[in-house]
C-alpha positions in Angstrom: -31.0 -30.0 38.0 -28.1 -31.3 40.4 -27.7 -34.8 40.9 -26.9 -34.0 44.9 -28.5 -32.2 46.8 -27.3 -29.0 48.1 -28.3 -27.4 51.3 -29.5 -23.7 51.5 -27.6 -22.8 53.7 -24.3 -24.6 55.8 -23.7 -24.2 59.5 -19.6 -23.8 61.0 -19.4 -24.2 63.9 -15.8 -22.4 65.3 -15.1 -25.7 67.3 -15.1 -27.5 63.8 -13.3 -25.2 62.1 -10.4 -24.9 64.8 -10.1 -28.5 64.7 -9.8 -28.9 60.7 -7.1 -26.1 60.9 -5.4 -27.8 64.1 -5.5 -30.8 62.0 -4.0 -29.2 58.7 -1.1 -27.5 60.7 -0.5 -31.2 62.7 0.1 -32.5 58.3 1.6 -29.4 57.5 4.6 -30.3 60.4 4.4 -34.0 59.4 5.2 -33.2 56.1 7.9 -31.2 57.1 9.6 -33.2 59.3 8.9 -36.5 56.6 10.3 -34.2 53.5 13.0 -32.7 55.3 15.9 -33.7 53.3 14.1 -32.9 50.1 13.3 -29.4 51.2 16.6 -28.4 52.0 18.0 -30.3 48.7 19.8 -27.7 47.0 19.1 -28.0 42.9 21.6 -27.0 40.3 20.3 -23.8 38.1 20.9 -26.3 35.0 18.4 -28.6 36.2 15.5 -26.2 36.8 16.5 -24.4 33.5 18.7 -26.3 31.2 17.9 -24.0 28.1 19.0 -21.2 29.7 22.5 -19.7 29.7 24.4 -20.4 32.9 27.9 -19.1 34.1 29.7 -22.8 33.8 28.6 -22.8 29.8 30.1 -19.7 29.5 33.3 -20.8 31.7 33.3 -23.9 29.6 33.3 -22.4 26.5 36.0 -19.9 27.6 38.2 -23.4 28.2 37.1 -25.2 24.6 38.5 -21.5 22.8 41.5 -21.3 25.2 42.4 -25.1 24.0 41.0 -24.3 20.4 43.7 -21.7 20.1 46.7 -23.0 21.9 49.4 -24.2 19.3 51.7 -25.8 21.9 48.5 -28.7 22.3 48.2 -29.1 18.4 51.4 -29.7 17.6 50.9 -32.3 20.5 47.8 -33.8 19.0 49.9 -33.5 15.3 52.0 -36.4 16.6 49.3 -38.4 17.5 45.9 -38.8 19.7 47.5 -40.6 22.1 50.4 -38.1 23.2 47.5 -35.4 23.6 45.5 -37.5 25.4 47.7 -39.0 28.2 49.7 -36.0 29.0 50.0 -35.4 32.8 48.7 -31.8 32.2 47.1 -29.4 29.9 50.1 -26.4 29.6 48.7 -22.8 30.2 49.5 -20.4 26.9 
């Protein structure tokens, strides 16, 4: 037993119909033209998937190794935090 009733059998008329879809593309544009800016936003990889490996985690743990390993930088750090730290620039190996 249904609490509403339901008819048999529905009538569409095409003129109804037209005008519903008329009205669905006139919200489809509105939307559009309203979201604009966050349609076209362009969203890092890391965001979407931040689990998965990306080419900048790779690249920046390429960078950690390559400082890891370069003995000019520890001797540097050797003499004290503060010498490492404030150095105009990182030498290449």
């Amino acid at each position: 037993m249904s609490v509403f009733a339901v008819p048999e059998k529905i009538e569409c008329l095409d003129e109804d119909i037209q005008t519903y879809a008329q009205h669905l593309n006139t919200l489809h544009d509105d939307f559009k033209n309203r979201f604009e800016d966050i349609l076209t936003m362009e969203i890092p990889p890391w965001i979407i998937t931040p689990f998965d490996e990306t080419e900048e985690a790779n690249v920046l743990q390429e960078e950690l190794l390559e400082l890891s390993t370069n003995e000019e930088l520890k001797v540097k750090f050797k003499k004290g935090y503060q010498t490492f730290w404030l150095q105009a620039e990182i030498p290449e190996k």
